[in-house]
mmCIF file as gemmi writes it, N, C-alpha and C atoms, coordinates in Angstrom:
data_model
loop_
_atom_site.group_PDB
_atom_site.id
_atom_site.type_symbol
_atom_site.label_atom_id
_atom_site.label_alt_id
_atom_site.label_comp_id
_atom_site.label_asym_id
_atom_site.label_entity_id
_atom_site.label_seq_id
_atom_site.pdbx_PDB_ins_code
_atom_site.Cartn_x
_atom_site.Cartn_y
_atom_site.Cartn_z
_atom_site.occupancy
_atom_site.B_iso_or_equiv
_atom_site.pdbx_formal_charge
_atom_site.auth_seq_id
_atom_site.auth_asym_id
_atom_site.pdbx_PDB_model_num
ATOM 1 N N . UNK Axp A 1 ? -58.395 124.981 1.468 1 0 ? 1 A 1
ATOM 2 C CA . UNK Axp A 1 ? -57.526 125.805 0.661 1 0 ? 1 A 1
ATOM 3 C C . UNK Axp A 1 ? -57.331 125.098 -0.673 1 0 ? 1 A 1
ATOM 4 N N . UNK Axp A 2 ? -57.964 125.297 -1.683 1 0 ? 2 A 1
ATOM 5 C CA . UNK Axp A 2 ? -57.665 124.9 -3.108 1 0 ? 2 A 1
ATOM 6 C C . UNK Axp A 2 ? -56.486 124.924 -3.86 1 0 ? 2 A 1
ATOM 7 N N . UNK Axp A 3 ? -55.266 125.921 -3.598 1 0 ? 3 A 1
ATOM 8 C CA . UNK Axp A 3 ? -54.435 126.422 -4.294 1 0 ? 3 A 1
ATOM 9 C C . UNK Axp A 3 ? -53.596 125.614 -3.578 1 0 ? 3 A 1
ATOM 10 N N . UNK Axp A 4 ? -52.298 125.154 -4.746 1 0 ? 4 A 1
ATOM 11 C CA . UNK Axp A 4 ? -51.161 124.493 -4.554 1 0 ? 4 A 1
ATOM 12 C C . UNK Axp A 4 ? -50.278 125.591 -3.189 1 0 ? 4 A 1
ATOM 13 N N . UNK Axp A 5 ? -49.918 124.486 -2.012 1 0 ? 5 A 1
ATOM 14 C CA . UNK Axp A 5 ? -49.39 124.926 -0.889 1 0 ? 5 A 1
ATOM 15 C C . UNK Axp A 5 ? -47.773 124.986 -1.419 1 0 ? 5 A 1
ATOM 16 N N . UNK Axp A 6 ? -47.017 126.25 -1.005 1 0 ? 6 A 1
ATOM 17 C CA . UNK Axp A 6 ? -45.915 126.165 -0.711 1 0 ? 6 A 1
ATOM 18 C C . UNK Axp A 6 ? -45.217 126.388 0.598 1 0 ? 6 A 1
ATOM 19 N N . UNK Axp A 7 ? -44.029 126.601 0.631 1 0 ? 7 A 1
ATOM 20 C CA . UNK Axp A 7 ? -43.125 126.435 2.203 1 0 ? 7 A 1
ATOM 21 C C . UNK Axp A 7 ? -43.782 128.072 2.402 1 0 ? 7 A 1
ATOM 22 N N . UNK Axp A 8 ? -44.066 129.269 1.459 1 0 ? 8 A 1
ATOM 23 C CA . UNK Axp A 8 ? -44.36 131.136 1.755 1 0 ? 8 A 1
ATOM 24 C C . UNK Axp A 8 ? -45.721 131.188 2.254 1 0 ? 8 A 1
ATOM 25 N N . UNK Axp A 9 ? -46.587 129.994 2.031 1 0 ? 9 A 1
ATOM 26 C CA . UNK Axp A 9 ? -47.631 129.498 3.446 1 0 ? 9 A 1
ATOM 27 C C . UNK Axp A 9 ? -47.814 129.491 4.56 1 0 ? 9 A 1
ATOM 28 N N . UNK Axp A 10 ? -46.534 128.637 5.116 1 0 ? 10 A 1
ATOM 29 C CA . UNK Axp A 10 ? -46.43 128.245 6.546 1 0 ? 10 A 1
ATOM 30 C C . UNK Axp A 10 ? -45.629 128.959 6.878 1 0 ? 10 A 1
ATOM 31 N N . UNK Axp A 11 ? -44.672 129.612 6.23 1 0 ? 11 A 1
ATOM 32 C CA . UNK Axp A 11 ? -43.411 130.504 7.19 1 0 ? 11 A 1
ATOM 33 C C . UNK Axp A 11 ? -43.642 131.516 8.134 1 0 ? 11 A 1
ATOM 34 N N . UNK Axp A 12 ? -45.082 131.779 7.736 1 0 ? 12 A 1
ATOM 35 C CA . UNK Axp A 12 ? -45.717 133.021 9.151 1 0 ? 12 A 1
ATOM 36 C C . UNK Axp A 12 ? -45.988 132.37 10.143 1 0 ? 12 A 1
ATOM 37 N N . UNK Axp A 13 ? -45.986 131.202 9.771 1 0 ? 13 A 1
ATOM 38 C CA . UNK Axp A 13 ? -47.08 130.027 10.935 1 0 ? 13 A 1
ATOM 39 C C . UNK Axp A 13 ? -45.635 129.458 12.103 1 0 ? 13 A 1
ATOM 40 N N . UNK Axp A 14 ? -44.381 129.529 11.657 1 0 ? 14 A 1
ATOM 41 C CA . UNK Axp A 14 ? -43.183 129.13 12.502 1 0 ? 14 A 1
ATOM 42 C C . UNK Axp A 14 ? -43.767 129.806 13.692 1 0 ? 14 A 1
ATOM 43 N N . UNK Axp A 15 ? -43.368 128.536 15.139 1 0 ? 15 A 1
ATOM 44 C CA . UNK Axp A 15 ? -43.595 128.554 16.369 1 0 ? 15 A 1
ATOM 45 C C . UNK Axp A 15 ? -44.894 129.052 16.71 1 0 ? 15 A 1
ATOM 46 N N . UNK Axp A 16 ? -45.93 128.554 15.698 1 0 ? 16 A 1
ATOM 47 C CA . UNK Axp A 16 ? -48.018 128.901 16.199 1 0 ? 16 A 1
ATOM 48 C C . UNK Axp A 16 ? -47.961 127.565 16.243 1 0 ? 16 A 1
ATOM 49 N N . UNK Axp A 17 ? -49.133 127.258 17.28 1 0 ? 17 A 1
ATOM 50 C CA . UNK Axp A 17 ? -49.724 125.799 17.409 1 0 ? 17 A 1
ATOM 51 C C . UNK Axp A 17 ? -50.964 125.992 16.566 1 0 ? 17 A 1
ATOM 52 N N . UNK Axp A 18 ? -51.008 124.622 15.892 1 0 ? 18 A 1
ATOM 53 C CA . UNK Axp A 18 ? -51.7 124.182 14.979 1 0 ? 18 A 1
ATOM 54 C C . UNK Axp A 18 ? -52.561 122.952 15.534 1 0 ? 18 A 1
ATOM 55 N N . UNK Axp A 19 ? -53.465 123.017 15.743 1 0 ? 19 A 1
ATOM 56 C CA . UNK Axp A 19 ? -54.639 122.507 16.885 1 0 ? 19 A 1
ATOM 57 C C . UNK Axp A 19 ? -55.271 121.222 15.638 1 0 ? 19 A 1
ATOM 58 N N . UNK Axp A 20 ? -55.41 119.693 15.726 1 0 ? 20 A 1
ATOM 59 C CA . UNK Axp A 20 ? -56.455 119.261 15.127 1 0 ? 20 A 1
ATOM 60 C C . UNK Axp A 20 ? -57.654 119.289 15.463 1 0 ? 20 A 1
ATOM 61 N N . UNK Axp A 21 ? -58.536 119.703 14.28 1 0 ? 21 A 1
ATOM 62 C CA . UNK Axp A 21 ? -59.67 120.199 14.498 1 0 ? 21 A 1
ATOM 63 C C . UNK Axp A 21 ? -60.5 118.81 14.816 1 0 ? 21 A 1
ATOM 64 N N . UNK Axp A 22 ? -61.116 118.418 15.552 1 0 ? 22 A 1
ATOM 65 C CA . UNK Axp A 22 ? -62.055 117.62 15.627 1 0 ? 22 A 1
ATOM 66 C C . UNK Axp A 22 ? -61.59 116.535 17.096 1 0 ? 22 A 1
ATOM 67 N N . UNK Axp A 23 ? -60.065 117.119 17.148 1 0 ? 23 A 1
ATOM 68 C CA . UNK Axp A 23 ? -59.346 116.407 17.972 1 0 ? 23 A 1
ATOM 69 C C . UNK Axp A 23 ? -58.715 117.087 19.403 1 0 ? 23 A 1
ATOM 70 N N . UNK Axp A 24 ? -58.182 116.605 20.037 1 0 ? 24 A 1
ATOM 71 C CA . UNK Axp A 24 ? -57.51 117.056 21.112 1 0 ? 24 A 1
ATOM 72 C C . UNK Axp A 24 ? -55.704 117.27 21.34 1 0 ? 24 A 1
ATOM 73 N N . UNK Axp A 25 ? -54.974 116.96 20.155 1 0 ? 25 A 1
ATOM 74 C CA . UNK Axp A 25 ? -53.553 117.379 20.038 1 0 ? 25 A 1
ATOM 75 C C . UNK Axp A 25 ? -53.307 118.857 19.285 1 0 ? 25 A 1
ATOM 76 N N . UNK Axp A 26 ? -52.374 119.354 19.876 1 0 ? 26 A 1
ATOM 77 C CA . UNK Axp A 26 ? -51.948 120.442 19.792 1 0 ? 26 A 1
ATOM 78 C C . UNK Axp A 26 ? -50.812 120.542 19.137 1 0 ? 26 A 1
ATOM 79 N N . UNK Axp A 27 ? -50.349 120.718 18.435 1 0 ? 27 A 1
ATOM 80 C CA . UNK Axp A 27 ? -49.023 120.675 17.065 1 0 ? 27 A 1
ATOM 81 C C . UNK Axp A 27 ? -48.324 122.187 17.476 1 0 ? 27 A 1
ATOM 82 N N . UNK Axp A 28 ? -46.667 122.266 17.696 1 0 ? 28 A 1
ATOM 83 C CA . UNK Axp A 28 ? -46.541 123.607 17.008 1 0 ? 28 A 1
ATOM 84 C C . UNK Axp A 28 ? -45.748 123.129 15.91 1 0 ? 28 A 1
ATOM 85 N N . UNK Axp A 29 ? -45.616 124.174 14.751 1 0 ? 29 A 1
ATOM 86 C CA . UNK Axp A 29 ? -44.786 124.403 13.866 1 0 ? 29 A 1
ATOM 87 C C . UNK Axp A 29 ? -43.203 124.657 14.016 1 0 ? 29 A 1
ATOM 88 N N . UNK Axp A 30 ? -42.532 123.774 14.379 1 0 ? 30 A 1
ATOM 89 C CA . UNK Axp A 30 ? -40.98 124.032 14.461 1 0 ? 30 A 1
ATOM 90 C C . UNK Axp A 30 ? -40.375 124.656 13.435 1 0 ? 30 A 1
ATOM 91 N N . UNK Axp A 31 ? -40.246 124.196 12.294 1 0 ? 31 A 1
ATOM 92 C CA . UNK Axp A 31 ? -39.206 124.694 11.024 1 0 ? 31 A 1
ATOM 93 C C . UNK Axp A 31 ? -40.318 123.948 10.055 1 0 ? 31 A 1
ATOM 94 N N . UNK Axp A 32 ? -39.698 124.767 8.776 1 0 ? 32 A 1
ATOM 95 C CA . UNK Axp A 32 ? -40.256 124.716 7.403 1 0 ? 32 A 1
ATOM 96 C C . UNK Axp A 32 ? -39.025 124.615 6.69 1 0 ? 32 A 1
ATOM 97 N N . UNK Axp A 33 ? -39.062 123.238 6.54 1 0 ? 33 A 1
ATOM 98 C CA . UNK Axp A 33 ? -37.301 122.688 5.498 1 0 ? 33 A 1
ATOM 99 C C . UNK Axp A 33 ? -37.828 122.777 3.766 1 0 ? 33 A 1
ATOM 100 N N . UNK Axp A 34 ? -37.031 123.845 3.6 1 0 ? 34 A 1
ATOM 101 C CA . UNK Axp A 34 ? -36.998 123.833 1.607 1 0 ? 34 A 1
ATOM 102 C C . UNK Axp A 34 ? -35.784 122.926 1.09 1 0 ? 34 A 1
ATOM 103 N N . UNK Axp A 35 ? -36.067 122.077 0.055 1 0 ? 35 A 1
ATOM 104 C CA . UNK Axp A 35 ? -35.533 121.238 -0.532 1 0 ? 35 A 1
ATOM 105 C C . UNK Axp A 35 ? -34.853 122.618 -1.478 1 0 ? 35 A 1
ATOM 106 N N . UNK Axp A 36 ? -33.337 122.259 -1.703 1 0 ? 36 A 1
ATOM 107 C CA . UNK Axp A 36 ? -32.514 122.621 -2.58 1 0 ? 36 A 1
ATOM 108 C C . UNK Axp A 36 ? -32.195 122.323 -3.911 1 0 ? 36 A 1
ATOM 109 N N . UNK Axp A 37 ? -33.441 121.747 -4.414 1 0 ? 37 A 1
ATOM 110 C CA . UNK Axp A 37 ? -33.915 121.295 -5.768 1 0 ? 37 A 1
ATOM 111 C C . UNK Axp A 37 ? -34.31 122.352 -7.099 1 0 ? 37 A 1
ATOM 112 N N . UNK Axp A 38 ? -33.384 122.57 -8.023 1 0 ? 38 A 1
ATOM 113 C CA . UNK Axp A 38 ? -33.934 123.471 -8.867 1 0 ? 38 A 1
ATOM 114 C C . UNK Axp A 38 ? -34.579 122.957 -10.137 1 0 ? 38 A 1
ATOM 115 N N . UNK Axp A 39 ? -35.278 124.1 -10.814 1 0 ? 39 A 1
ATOM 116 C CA . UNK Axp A 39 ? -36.005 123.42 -11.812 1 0 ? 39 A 1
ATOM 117 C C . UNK Axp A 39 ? -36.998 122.875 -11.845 1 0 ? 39 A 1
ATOM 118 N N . UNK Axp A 40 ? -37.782 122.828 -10.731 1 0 ? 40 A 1
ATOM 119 C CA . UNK Axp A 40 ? -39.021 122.359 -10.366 1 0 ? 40 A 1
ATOM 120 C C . UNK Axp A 40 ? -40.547 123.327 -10.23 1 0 ? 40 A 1
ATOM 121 N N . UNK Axp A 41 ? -41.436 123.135 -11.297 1 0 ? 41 A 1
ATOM 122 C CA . UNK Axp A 41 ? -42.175 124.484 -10.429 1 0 ? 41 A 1
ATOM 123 C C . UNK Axp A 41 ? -42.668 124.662 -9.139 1 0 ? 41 A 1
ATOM 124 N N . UNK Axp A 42 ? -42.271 123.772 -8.547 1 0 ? 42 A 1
ATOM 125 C CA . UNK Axp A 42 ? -42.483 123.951 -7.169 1 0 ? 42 A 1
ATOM 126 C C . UNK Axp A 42 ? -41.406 123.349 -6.276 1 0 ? 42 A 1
ATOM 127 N N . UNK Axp A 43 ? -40.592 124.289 -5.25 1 0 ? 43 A 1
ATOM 128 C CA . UNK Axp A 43 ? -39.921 123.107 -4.257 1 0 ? 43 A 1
ATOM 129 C C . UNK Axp A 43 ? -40.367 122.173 -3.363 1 0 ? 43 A 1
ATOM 130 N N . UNK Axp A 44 ? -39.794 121.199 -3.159 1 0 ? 44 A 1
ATOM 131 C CA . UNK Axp A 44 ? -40.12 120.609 -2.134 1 0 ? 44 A 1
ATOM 132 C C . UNK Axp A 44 ? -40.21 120.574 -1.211 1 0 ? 44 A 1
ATOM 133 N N . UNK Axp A 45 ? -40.7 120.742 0.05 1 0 ? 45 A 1
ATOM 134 C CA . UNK Axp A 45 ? -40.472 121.117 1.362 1 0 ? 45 A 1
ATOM 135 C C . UNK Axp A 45 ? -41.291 120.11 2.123 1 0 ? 45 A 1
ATOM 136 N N . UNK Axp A 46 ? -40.954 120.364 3.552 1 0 ? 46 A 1
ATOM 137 C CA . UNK Axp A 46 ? -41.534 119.435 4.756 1 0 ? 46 A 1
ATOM 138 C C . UNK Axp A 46 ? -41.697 120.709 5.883 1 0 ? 46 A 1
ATOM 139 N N . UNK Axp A 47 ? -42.617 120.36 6.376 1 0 ? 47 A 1
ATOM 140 C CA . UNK Axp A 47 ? -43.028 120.852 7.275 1 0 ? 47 A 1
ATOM 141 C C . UNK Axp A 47 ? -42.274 119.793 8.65 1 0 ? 47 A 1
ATOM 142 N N . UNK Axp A 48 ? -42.078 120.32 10.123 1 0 ? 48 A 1
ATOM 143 C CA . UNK Axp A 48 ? -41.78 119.807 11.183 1 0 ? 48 A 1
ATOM 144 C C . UNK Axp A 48 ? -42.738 120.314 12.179 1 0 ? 48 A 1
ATOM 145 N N . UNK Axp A 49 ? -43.48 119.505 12.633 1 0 ? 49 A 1
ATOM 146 C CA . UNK Axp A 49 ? -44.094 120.267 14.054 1 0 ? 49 A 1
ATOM 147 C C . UNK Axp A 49 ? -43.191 119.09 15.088 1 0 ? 49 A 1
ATOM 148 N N . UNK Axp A 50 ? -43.828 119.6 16.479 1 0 ? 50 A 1
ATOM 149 C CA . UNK Axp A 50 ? -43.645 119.112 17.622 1 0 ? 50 A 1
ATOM 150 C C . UNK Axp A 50 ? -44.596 119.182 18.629 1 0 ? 50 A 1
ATOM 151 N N . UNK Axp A 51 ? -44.881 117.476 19.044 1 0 ? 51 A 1
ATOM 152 C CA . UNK Axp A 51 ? -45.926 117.894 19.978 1 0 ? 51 A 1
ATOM 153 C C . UNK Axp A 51 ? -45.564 117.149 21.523 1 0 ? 51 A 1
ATOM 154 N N . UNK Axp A 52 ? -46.409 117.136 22.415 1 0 ? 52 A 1
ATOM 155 C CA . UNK Axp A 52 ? -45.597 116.405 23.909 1 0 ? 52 A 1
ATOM 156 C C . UNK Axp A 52 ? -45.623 114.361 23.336 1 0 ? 52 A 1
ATOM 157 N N . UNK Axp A 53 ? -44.718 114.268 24.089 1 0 ? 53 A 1
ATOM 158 C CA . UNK Axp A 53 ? -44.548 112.732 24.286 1 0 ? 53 A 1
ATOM 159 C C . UNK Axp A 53 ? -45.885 112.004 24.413 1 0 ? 53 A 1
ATOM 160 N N . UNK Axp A 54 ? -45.515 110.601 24.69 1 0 ? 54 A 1
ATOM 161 C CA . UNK Axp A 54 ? -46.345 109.54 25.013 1 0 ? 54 A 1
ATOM 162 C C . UNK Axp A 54 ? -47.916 109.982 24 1 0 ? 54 A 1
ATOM 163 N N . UNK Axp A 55 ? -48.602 110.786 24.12 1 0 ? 55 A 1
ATOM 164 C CA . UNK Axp A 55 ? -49.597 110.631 22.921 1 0 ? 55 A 1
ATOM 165 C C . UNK Axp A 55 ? -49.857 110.956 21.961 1 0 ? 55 A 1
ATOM 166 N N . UNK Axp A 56 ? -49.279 110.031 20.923 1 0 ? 56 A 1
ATOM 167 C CA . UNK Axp A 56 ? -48.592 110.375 19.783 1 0 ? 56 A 1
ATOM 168 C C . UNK Axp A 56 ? -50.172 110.178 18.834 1 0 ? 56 A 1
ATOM 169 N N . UNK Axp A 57 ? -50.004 111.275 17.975 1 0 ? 57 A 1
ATOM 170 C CA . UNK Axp A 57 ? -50.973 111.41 16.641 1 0 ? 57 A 1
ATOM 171 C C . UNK Axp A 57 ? -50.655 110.436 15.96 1 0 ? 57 A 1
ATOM 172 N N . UNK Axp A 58 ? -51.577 109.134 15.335 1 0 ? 58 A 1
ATOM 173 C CA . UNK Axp A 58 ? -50.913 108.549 14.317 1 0 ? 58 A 1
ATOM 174 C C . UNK Axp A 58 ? -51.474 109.004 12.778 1 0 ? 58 A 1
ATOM 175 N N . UNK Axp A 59 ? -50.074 108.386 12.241 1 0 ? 59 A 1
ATOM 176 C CA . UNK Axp A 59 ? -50.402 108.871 10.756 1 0 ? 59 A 1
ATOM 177 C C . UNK Axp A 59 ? -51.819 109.382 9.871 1 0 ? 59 A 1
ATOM 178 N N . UNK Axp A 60 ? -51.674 109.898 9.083 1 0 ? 60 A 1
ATOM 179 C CA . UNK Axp A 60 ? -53.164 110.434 8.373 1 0 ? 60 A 1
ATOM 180 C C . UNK Axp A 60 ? -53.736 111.636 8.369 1 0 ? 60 A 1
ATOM 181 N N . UNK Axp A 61 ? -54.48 111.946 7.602 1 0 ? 61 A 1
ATOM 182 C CA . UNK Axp A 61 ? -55.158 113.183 7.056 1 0 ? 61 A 1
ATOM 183 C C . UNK Axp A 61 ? -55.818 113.584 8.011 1 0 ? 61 A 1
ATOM 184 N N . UNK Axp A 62 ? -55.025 115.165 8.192 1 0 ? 62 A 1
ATOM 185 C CA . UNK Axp A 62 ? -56.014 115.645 9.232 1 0 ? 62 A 1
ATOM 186 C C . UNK Axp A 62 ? -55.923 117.571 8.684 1 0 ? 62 A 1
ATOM 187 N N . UNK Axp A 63 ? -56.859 118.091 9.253 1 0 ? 63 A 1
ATOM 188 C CA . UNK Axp A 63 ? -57.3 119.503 9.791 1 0 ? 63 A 1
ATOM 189 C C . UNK Axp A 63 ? -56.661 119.929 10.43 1 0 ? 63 A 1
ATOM 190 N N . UNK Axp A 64 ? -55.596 120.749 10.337 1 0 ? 64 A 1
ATOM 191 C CA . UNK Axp A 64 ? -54.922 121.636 11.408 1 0 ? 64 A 1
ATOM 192 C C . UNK Axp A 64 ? -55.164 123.052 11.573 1 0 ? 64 A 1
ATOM 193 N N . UNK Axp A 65 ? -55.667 123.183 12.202 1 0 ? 65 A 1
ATOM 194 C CA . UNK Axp A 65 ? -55.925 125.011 12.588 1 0 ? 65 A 1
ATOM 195 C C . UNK Axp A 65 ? -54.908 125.668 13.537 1 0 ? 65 A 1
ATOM 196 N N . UNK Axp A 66 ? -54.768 127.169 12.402 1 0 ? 66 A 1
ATOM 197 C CA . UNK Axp A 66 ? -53.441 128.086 13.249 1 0 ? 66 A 1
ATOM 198 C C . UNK Axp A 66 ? -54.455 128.404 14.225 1 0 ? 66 A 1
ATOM 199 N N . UNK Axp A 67 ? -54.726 129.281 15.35 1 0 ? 67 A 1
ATOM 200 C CA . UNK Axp A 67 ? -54.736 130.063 15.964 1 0 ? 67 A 1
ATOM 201 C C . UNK Axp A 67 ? -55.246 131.57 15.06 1 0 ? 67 A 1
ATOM 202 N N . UNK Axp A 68 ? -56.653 131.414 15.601 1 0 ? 68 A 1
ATOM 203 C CA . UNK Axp A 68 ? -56.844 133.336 14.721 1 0 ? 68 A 1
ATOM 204 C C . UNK Axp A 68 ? -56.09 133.334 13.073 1 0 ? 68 A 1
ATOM 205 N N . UNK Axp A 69 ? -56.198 132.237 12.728 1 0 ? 69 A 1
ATOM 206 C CA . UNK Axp A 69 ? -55.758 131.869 11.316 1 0 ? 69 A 1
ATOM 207 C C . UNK Axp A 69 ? -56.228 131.16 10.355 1 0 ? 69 A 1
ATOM 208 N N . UNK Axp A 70 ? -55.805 130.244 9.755 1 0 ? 70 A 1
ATOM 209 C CA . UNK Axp A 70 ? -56.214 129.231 8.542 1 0 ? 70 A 1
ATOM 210 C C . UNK Axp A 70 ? -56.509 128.373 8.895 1 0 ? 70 A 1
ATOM 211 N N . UNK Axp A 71 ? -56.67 127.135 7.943 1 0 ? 71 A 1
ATOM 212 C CA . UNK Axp A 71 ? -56.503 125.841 8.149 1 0 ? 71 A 1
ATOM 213 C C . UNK Axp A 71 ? -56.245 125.339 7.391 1 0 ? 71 A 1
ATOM 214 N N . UNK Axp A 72 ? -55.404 124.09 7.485 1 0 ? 72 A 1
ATOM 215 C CA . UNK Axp A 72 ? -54.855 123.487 6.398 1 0 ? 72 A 1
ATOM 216 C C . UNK Axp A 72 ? -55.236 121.897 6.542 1 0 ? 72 A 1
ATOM 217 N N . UNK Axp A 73 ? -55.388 121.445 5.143 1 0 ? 73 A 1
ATOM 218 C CA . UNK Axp A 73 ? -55.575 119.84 4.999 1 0 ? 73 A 1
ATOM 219 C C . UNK Axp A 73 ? -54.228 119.422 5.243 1 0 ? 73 A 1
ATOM 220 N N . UNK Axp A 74 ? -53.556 118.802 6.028 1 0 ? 74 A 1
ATOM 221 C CA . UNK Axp A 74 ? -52.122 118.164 5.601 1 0 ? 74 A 1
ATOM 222 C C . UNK Axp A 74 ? -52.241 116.302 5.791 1 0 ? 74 A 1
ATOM 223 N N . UNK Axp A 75 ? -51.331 115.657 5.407 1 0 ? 75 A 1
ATOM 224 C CA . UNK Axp A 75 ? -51.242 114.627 5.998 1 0 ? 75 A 1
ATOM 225 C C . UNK Axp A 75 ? -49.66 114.492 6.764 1 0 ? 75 A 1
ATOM 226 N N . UNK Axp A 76 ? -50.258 114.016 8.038 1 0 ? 76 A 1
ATOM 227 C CA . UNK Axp A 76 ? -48.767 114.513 9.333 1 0 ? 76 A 1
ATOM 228 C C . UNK Axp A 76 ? -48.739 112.467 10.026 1 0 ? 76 A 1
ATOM 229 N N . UNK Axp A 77 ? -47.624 112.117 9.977 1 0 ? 77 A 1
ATOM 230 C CA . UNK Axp A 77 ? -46.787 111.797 10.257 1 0 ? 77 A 1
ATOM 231 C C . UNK Axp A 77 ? -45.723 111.841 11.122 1 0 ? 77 A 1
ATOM 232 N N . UNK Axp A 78 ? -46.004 111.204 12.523 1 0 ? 78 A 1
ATOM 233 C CA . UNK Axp A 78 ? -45.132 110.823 13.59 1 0 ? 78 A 1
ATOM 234 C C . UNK Axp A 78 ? -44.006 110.362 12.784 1 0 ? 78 A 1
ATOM 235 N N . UNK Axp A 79 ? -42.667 111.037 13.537 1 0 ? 79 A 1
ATOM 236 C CA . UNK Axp A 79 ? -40.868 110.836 12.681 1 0 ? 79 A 1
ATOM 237 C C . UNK Axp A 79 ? -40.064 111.137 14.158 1 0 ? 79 A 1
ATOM 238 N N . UNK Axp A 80 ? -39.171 109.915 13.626 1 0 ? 80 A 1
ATOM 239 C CA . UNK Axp A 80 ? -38.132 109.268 14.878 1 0 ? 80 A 1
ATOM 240 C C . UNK Axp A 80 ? -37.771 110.846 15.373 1 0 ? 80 A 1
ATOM 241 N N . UNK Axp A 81 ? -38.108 110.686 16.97 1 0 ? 81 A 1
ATOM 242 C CA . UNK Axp A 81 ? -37.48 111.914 17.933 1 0 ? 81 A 1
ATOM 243 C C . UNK Axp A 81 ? -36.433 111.394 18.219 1 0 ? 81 A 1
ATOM 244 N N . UNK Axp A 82 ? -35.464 111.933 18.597 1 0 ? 82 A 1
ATOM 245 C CA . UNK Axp A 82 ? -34.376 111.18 19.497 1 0 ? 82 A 1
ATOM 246 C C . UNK Axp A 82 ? -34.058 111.976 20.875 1 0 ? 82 A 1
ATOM 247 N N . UNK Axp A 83 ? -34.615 112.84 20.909 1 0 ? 83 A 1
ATOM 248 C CA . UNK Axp A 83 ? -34.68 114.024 22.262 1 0 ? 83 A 1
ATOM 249 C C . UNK Axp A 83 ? -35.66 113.477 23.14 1 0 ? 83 A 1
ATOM 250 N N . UNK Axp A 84 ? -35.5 113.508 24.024 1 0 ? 84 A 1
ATOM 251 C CA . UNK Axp A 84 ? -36.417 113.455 25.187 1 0 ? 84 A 1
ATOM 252 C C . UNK Axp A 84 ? -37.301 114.449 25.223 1 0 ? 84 A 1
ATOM 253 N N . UNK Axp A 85 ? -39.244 114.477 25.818 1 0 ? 85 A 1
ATOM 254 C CA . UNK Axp A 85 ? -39.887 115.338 25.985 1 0 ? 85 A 1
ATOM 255 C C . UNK Axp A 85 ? -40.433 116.071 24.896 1 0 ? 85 A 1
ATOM 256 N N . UNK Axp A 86 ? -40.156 115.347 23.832 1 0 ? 86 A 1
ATOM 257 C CA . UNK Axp A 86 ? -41.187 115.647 22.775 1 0 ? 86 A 1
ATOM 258 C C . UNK Axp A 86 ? -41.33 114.789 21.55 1 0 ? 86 A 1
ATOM 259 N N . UNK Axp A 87 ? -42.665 115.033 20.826 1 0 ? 87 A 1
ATOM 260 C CA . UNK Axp A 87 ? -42.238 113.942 20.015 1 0 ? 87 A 1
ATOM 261 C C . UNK Axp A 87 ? -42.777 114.518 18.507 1 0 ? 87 A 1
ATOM 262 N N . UNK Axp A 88 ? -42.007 114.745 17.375 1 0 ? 88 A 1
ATOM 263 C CA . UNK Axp A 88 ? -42.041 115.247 16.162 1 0 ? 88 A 1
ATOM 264 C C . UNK Axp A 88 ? -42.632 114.538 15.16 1 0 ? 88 A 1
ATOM 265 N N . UNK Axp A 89 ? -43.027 115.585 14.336 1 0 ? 89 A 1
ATOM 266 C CA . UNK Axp A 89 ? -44.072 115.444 12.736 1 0 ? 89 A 1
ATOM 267 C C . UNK Axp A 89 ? -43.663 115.539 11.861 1 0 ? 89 A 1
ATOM 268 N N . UNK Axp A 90 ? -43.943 115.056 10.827 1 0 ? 90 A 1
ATOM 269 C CA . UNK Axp A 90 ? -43.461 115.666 9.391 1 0 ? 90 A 1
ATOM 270 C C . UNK Axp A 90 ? -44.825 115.843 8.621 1 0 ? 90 A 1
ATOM 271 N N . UNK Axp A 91 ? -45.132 116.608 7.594 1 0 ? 91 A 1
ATOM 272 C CA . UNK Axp A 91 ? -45.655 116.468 6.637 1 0 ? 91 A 1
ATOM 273 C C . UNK Axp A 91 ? -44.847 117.264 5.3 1 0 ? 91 A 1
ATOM 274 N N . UNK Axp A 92 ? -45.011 116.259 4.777 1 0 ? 92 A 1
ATOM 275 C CA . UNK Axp A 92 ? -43.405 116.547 3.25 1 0 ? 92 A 1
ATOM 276 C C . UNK Axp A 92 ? -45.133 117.094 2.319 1 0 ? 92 A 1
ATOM 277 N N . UNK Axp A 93 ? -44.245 118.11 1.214 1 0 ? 93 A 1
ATOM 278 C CA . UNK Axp A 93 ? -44.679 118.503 -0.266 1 0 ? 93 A 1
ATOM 279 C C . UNK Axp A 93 ? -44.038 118.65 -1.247 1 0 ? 93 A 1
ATOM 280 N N . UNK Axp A 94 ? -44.011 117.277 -2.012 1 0 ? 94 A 1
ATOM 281 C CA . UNK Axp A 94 ? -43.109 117.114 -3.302 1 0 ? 94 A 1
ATOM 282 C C . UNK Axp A 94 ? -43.515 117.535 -4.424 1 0 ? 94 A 1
């Protein structure tokens, strides 16, 4: 995808699993957090997925594919869970 990503991207994608391509983890899309920043031509936002415990994706550029959908370059980032039974992502766009 060439064109600058915003949060009106992913907001169809809330609760689709987002599969790495080449890989074997399965991501869903929890929430799409918009930064309350004005004046910017673009906001900032983070993406949140969630995926199961114990085998955790580590950091770095990867391929995520929706389901009967897109794909996106992101770079995702394992971020402190504190819940039991799952374990959460970020990928931020500043």
């Amino acid at each position: 995808m060439a064109e600058m990503l915003t949060a009106d991207h992913f907001m169809p994608h809330v609760e689709k699993v987002f599969r790495v391509k080449g890989g074997h983890h399965a991501l869903t899309l929890a929430q799409v957090e918009v930064s309350g920043v004005t004046g910017w031509e673009r906001k900032p936002f983070n993406l949140i997925f969630s995926g199961p415990p114990g085998d955790v994706l580590a950091a770095g550029m990867y391929t995520l594919e929706v389901a009967d959908g897109p794909q996106f370059e992101l770079y995702v980032m394992p971020i402190h869970t504190p819940e039991k039974g799952r374990q959460d992502y970020q990928s931020a766009f500043n």
